[in-house]
Residue frames as a rotation matrix with the C-alpha (Angstrom) as fourth column:
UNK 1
-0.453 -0.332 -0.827 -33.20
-0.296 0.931 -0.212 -6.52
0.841 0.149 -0.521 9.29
UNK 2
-0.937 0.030 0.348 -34.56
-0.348 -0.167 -0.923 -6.25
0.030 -0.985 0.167 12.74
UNK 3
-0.396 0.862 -0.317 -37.79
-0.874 -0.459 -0.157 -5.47
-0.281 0.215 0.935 11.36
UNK 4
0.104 0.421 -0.901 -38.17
-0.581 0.761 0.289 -9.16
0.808 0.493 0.323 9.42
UNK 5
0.978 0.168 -0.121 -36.96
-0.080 0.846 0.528 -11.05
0.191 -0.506 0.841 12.39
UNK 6
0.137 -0.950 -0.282 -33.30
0.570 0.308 -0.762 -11.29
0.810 -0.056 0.584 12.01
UNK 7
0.676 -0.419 -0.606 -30.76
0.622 -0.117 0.774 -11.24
-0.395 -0.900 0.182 15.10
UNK 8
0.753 -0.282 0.594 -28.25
0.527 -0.282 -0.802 -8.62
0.393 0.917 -0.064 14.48
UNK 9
0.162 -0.926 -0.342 -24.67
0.848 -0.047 0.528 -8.08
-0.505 -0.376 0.777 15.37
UNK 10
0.939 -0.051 0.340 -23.22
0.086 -0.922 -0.377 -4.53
0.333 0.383 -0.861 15.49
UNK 11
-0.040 -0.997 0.060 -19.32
0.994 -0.046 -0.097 -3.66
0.100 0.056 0.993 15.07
UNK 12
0.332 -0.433 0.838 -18.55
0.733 -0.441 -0.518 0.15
0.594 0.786 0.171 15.92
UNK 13
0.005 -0.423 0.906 -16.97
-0.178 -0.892 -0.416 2.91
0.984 -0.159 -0.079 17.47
UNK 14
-0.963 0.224 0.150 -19.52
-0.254 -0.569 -0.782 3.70
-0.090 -0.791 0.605 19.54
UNK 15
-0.746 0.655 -0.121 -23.11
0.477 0.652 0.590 3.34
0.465 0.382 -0.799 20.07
UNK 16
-0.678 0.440 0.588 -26.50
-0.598 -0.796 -0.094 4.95
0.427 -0.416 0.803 21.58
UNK 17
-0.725 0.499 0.475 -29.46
-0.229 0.475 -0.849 3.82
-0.650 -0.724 -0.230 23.58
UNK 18
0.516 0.699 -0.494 -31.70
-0.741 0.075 -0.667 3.64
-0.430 0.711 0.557 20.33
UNK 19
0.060 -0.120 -0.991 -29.52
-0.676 0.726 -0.129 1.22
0.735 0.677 -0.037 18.26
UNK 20
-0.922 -0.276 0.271 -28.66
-0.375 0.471 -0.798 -0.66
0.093 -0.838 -0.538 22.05
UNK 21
-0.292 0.848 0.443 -32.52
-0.351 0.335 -0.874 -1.16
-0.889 -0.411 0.200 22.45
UNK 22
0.373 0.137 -0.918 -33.26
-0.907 0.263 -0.329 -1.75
0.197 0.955 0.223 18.22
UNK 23
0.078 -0.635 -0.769 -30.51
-0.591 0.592 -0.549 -4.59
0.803 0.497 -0.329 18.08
UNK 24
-0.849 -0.476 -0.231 -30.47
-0.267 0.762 -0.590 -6.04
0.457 -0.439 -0.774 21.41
UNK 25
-0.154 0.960 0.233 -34.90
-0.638 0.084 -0.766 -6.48
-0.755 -0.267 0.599 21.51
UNK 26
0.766 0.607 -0.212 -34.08
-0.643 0.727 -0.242 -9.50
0.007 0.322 0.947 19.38
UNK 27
0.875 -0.303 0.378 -31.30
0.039 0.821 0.569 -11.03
-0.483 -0.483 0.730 20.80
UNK 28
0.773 -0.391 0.500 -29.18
0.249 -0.538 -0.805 -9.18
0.584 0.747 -0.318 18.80
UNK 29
0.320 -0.797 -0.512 -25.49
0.908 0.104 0.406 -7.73
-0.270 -0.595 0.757 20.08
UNK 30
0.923 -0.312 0.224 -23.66
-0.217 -0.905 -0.364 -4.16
0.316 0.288 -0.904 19.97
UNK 31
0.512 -0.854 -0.095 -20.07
0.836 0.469 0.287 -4.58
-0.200 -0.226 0.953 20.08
UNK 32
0.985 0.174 0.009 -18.63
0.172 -0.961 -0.216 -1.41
-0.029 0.214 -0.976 20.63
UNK 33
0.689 -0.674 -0.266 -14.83
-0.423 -0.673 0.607 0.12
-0.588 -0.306 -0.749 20.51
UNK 34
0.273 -0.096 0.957 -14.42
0.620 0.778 -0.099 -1.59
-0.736 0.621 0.271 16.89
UNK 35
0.355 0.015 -0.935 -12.54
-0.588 -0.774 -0.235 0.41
-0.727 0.633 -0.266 14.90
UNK 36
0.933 -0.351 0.079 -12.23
0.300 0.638 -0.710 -1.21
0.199 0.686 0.700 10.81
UNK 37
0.524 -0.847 -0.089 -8.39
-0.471 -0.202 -0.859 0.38
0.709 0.492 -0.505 11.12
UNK 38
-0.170 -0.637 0.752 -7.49
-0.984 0.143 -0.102 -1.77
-0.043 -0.757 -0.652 14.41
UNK 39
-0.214 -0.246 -0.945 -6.78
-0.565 0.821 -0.086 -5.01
0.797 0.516 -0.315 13.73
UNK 40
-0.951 -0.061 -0.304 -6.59
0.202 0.622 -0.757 -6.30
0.235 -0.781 -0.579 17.39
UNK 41
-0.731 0.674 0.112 -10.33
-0.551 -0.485 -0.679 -4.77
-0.403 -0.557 0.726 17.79
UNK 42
0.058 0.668 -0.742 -11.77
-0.954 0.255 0.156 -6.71
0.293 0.699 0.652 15.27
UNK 43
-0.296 -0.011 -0.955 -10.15
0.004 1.000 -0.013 -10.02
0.955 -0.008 -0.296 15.81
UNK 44
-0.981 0.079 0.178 -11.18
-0.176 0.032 -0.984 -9.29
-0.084 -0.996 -0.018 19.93
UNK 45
-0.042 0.978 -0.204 -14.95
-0.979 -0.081 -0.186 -8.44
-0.199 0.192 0.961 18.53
UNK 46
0.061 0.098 -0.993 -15.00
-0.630 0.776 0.038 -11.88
0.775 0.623 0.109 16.19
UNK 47
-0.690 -0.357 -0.630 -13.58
0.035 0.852 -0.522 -13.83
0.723 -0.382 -0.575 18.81
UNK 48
-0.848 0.524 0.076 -16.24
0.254 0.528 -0.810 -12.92
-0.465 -0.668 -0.581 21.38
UNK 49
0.141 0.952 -0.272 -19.51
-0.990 0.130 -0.058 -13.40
-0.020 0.277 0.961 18.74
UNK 50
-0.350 0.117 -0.929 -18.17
-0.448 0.850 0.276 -16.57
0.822 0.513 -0.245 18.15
UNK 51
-0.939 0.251 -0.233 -19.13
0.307 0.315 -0.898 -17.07
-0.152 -0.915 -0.373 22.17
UNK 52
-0.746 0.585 -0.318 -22.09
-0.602 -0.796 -0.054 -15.11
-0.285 0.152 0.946 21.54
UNK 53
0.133 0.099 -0.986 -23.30
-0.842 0.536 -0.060 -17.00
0.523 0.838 0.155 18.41
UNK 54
-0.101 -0.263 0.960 -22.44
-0.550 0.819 0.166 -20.33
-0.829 -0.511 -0.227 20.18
UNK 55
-0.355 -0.112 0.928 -23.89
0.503 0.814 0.291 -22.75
-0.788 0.570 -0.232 17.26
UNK 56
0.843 0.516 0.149 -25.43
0.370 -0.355 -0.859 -20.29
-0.390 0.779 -0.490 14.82
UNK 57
-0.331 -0.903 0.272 -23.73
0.795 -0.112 0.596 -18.52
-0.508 0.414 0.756 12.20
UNK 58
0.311 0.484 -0.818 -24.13
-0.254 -0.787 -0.562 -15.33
-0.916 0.382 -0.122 10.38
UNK 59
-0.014 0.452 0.892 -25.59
0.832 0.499 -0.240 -15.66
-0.554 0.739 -0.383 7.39
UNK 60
0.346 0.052 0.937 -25.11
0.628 -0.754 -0.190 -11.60
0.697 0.654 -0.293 5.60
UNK 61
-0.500 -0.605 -0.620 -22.00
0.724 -0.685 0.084 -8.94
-0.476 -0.407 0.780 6.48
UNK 62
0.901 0.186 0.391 -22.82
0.354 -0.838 -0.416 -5.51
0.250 0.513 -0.821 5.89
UNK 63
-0.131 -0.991 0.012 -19.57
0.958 -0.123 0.258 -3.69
-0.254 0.045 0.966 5.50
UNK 64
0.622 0.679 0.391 -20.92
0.751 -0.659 -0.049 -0.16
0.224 0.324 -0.919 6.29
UNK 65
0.221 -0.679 -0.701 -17.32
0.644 -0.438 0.627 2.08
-0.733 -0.589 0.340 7.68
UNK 66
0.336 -0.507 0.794 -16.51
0.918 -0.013 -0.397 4.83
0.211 0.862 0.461 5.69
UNK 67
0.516 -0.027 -0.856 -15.21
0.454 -0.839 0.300 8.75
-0.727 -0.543 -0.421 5.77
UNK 68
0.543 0.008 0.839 -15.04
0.681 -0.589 -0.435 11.58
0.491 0.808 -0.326 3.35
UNK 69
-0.503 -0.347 -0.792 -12.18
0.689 -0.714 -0.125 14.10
-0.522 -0.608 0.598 4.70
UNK 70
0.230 0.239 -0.943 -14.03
0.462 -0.880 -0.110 17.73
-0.857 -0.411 -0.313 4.93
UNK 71
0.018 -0.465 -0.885 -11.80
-0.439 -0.799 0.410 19.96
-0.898 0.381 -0.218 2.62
UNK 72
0.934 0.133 0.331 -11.74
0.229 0.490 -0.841 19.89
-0.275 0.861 0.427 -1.04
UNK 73
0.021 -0.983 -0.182 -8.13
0.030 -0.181 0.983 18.80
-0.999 -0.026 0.026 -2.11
UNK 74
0.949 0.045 -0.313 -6.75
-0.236 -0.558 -0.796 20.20
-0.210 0.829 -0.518 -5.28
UNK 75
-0.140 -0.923 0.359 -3.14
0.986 -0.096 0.137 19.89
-0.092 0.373 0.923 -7.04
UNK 76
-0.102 -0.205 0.973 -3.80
0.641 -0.762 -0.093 23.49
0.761 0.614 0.210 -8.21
UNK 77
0.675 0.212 0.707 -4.96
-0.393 -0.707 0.587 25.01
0.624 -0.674 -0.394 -4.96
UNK 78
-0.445 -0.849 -0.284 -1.64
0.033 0.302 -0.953 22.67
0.895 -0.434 -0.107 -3.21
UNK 79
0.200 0.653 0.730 -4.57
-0.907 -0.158 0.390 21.45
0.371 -0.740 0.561 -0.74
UNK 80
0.440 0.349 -0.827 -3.79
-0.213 0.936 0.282 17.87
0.872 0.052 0.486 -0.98
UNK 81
0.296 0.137 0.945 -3.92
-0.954 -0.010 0.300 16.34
0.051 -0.991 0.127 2.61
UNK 82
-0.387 -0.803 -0.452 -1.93
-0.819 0.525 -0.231 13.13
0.423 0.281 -0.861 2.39
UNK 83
-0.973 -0.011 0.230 -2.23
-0.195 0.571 -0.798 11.66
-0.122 -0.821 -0.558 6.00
UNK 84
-0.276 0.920 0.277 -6.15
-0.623 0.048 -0.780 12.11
-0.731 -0.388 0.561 5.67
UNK 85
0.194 0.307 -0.932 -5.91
-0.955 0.275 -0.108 10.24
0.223 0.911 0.347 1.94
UNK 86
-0.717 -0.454 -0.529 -3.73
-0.345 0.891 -0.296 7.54
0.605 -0.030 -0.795 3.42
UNK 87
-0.888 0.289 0.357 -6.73
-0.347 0.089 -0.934 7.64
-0.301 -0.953 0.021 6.46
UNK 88
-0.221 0.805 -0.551 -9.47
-0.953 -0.297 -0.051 7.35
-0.205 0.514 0.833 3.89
UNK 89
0.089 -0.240 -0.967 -7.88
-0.790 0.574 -0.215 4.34
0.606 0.783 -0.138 2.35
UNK 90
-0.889 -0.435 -0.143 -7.31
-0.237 0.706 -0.667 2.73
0.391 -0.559 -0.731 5.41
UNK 91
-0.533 0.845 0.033 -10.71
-0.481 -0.271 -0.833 3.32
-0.696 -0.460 0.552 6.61
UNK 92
0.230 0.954 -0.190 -12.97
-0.772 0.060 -0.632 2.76
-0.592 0.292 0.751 3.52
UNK 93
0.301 -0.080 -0.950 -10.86
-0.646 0.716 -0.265 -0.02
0.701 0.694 0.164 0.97
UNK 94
-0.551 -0.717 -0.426 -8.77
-0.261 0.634 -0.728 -1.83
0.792 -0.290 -0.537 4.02
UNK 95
-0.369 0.642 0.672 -11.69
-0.927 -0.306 -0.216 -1.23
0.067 -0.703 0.708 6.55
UNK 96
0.313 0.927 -0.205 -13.69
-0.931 0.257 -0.259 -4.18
-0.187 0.272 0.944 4.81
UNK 97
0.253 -0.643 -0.723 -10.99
-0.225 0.687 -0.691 -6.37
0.941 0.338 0.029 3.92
UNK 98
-0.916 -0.315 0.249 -9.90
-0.317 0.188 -0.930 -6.61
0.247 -0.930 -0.272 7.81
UNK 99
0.156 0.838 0.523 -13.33
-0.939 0.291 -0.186 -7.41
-0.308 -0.461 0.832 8.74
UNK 100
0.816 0.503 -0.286 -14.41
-0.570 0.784 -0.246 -10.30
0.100 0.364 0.926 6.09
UNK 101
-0.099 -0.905 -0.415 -10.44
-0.594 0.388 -0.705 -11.47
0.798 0.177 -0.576 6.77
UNK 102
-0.885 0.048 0.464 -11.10
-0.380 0.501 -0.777 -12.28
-0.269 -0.864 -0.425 10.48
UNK 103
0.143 0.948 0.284 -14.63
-0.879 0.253 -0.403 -13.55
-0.455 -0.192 0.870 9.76
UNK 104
0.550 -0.059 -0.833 -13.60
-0.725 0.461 -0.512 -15.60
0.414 0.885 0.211 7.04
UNK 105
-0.201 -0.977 -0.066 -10.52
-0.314 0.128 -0.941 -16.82
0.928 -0.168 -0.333 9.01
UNK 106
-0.141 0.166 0.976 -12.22
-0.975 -0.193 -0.108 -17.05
0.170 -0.967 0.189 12.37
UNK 107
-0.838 -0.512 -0.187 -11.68
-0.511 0.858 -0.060 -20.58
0.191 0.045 -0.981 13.90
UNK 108
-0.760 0.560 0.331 -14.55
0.074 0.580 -0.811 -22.84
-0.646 -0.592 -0.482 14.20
UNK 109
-0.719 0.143 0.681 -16.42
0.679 -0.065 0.731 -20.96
0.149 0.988 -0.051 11.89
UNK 110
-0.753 0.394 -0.528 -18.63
-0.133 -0.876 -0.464 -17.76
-0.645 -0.279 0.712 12.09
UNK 111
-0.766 0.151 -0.625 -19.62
-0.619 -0.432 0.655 -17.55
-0.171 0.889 0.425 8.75
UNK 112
0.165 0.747 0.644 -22.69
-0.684 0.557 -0.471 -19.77
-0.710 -0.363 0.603 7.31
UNK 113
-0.390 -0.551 0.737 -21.64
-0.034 0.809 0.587 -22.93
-0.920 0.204 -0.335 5.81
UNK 114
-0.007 0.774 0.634 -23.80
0.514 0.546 -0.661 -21.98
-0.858 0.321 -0.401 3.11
UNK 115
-0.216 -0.431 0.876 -22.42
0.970 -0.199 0.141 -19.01
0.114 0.880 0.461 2.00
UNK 116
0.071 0.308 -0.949 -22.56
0.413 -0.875 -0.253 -15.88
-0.908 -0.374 -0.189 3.61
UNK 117
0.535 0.094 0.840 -23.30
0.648 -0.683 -0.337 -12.66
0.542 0.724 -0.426 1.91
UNK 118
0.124 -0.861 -0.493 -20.29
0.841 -0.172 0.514 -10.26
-0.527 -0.478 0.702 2.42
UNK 119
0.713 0.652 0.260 -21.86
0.701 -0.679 -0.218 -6.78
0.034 0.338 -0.941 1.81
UNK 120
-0.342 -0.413 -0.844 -19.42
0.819 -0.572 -0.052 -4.20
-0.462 -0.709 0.533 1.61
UNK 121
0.686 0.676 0.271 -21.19
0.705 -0.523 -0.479 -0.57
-0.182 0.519 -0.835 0.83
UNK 122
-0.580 -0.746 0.328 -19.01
0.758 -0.346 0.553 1.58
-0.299 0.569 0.766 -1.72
UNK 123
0.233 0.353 -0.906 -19.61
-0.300 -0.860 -0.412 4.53
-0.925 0.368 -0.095 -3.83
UNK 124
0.905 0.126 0.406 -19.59
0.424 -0.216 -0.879 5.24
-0.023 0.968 -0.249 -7.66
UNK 125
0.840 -0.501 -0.210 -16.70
-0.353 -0.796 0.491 7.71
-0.413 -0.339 -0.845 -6.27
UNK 126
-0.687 -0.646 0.332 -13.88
-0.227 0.625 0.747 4.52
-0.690 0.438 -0.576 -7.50
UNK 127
0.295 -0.036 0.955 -15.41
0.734 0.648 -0.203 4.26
-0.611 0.761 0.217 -10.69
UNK 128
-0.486 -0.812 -0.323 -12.81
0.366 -0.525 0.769 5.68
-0.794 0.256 0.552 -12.98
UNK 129
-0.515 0.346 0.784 -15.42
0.801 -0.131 0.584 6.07
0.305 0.929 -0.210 -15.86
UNK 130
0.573 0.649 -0.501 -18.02
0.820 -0.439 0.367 8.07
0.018 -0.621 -0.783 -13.37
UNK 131
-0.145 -0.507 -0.849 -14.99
0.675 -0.678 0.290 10.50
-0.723 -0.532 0.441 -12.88
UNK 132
-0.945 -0.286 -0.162 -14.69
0.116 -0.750 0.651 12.01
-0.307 0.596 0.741 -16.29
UNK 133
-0.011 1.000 -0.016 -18.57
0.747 0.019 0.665 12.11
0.665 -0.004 -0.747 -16.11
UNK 134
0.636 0.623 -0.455 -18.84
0.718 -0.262 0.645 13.90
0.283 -0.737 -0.614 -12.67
UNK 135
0.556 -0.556 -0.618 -15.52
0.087 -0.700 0.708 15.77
-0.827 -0.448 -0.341 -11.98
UNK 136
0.600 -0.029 0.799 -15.26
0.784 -0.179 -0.595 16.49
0.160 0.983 -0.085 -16.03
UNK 137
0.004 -0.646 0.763 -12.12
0.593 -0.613 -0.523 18.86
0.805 0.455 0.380 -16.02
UNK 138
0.676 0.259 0.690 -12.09
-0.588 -0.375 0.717 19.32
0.445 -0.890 -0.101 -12.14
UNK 139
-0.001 -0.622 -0.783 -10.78
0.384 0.723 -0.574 16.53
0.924 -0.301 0.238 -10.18
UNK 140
-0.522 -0.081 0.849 -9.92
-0.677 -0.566 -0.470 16.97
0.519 -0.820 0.240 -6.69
UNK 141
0.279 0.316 0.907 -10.87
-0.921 0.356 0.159 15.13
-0.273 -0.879 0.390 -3.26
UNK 142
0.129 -0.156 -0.979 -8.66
-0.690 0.695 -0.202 12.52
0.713 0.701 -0.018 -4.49
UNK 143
-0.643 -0.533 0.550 -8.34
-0.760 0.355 -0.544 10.73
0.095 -0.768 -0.634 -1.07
UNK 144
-0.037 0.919 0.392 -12.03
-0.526 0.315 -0.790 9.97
-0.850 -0.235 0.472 -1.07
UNK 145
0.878 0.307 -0.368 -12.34
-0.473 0.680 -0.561 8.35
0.078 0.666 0.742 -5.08
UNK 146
-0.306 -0.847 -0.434 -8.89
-0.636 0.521 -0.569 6.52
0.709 0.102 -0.698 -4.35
UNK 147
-0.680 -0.166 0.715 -10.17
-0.728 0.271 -0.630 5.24
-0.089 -0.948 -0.305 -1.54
UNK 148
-0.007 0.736 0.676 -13.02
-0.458 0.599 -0.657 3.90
-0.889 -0.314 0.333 -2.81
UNK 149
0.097 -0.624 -0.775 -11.21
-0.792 0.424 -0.440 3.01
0.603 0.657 -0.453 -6.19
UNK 150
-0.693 -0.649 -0.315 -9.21
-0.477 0.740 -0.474 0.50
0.540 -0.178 -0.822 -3.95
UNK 151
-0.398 0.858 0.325 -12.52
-0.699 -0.055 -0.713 -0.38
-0.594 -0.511 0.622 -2.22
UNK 152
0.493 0.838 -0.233 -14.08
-0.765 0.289 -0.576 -1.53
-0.415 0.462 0.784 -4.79
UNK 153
0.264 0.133 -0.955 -11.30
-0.688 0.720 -0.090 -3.45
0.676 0.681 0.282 -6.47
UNK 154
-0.843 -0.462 0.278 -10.63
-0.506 0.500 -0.703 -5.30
0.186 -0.733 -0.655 -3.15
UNK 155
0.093 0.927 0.363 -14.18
-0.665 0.329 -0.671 -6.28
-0.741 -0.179 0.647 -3.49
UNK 156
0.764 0.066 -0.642 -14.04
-0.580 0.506 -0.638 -7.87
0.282 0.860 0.425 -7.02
UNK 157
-0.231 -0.883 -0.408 -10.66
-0.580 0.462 -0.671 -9.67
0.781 0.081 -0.619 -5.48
UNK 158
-0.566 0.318 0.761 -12.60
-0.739 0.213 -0.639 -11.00
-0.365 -0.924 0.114 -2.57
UNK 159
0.380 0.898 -0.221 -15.27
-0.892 0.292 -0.346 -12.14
-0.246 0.329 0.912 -4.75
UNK 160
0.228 -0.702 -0.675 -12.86
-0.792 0.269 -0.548 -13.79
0.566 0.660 -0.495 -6.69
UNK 161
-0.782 -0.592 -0.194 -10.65
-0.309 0.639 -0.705 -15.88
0.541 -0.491 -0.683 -4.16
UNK 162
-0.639 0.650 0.411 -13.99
-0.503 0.051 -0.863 -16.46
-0.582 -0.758 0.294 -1.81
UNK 163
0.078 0.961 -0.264 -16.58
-0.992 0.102 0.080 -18.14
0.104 0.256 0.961 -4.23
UNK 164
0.214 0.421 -0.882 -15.44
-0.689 0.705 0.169 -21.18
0.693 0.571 0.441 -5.03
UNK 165
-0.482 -0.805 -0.347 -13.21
0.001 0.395 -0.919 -22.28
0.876 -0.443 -0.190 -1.92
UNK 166
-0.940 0.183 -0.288 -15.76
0.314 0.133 -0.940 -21.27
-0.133 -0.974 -0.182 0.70
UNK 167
-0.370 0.886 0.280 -19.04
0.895 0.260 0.362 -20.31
0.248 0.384 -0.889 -1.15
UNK 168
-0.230 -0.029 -0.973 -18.89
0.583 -0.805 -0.114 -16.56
-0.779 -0.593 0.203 0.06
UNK 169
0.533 0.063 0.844 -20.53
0.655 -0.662 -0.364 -14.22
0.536 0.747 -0.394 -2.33
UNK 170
-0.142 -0.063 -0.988 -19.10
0.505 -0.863 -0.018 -10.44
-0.851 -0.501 0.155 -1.63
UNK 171
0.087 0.628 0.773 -21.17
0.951 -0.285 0.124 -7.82
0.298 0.724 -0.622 -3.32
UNK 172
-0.600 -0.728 -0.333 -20.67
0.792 -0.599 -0.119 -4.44
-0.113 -0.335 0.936 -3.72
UNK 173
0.096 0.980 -0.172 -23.40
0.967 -0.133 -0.217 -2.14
-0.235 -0.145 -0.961 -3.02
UNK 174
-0.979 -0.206 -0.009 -23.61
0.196 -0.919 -0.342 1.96
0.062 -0.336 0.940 -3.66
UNK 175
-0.543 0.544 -0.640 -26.39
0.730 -0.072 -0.680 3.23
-0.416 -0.836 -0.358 -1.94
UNK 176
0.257 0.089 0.962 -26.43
0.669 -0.735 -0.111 6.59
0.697 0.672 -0.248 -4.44
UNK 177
-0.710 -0.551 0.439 -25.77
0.200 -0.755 -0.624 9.98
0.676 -0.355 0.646 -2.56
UNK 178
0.690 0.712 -0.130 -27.67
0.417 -0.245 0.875 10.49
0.592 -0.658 -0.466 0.91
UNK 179
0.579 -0.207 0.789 -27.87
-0.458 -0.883 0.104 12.92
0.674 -0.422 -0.606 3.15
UNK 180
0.669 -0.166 -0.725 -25.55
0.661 0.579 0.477 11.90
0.340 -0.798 0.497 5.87
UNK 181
0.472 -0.769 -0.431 -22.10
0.181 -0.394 0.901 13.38
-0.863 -0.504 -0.046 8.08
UNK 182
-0.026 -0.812 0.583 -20.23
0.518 0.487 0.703 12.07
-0.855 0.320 0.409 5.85
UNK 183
-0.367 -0.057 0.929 -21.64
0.854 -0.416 0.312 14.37
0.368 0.908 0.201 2.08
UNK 184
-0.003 0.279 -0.960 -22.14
0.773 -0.609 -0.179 17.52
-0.635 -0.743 -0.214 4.45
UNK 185
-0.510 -0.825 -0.242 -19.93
0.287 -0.428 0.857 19.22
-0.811 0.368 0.456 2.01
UNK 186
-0.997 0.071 -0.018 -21.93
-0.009 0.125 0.992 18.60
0.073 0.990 -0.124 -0.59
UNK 187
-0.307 0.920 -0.242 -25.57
0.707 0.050 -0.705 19.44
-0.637 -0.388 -0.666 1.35
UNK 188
-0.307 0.399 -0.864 -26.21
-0.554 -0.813 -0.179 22.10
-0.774 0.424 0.471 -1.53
UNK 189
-0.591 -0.126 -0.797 -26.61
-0.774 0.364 0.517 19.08
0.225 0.923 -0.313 -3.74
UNK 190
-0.756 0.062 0.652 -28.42
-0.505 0.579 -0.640 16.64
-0.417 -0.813 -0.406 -1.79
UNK 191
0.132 0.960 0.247 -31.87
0.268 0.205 -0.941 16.90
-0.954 0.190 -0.230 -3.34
UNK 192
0.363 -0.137 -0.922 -30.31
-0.795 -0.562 -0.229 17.57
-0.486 0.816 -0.313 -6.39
UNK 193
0.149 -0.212 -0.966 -28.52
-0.634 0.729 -0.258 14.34
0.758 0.651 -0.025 -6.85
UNK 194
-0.760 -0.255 0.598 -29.29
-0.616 0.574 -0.539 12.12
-0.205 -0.778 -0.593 -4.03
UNK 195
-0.892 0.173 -0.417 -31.08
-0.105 0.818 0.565 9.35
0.439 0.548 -0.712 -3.91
């Protein structure tokens, strides 16, 4: 986005001296100690772009936050890791939904009167058909396709309540399988079924 011209606002964690110089060499912002599971971080972030931003408006969310817990959980191997499923869910389906809430919601207005685009990037992982395709008489890592199960429909319910009332697409993107942190697990497959 940089690359075409666009100004470009970063939500997360943390940050480095490459995206710091990438995003703020066009007037651009890093906004850093933004976690998607802390409500009061987000609405603190929102509230100072809208200083930021002064009369502009952003015109396309990317809704990039996600996390794959490590271990593969099983019923049969009695692996299953609750707290990290409930962490998954909070992270990758509620992650997005806090964001585009405060944006959406943010007095004065943030958003572009025209209709932002309200990107959030998902996985195939929540599509219940894909399962008995890919984990055919397996199952397992159920934190991670629940998570993005509820992901996805919280997209299609966004989409929903957002078009006609405020002109907001939200569009749900998967990306296919790349190498990243996040499918370590699954680096014997990479070039095997990645995109």
């Amino acid at each position: 986005l940089v690359s075409v011209g666009a100004k470009v606002i970063v939500l997360g964690r943390t940050t480095d001296d490459d995206l710091d110089t990438l995003v703020g060499g066009n007037g651009g912002k890093v906004y850093t100690g933004v976690d998607v599971t802390d409500t009061k971080a987000i609405q603190d972030a929102v509230d100072k772009i809208k200083i930021h931003l002064k009369d502009h408006r952003i015109d396309i969310v990317i809704n990039n936050a996600g996390y794959f817990y490590g271990p593969k959980e099983t019923i049969l191997d009695n692996t299953l890791n609750f707290d990290e499923q409930l962490k998954q869910i909070n992270i990758c389906a509620l992650g997005p939904l806090r964001i585009n809430s405060a944006l959406v919601n943010a007095g004065g207005g943030i958003l572009s009167k025209d209709g932002a685009k309200l990107v959030i990037i998902t996985s195939q992982a929540g599509s219940i058909e894909w399962r008995s395709t890919q984990n055919k008489d397996v199952g397992g890592d159920y934190g991670h396709h629940m998570s993005r199960a509820a992901c996805n429909i919280a997209g299609v319910l966004q989409a929903e309540e957002l078009r006609k009332t405020t002109n907001h697409s939200v569009i749900l993107l998967h990306p296919g399988f790349n190498r990243t942190d996040m499918t370590a697990k699954f680096k014997h497959i990479w070039d095997i079924e990645g995109a």
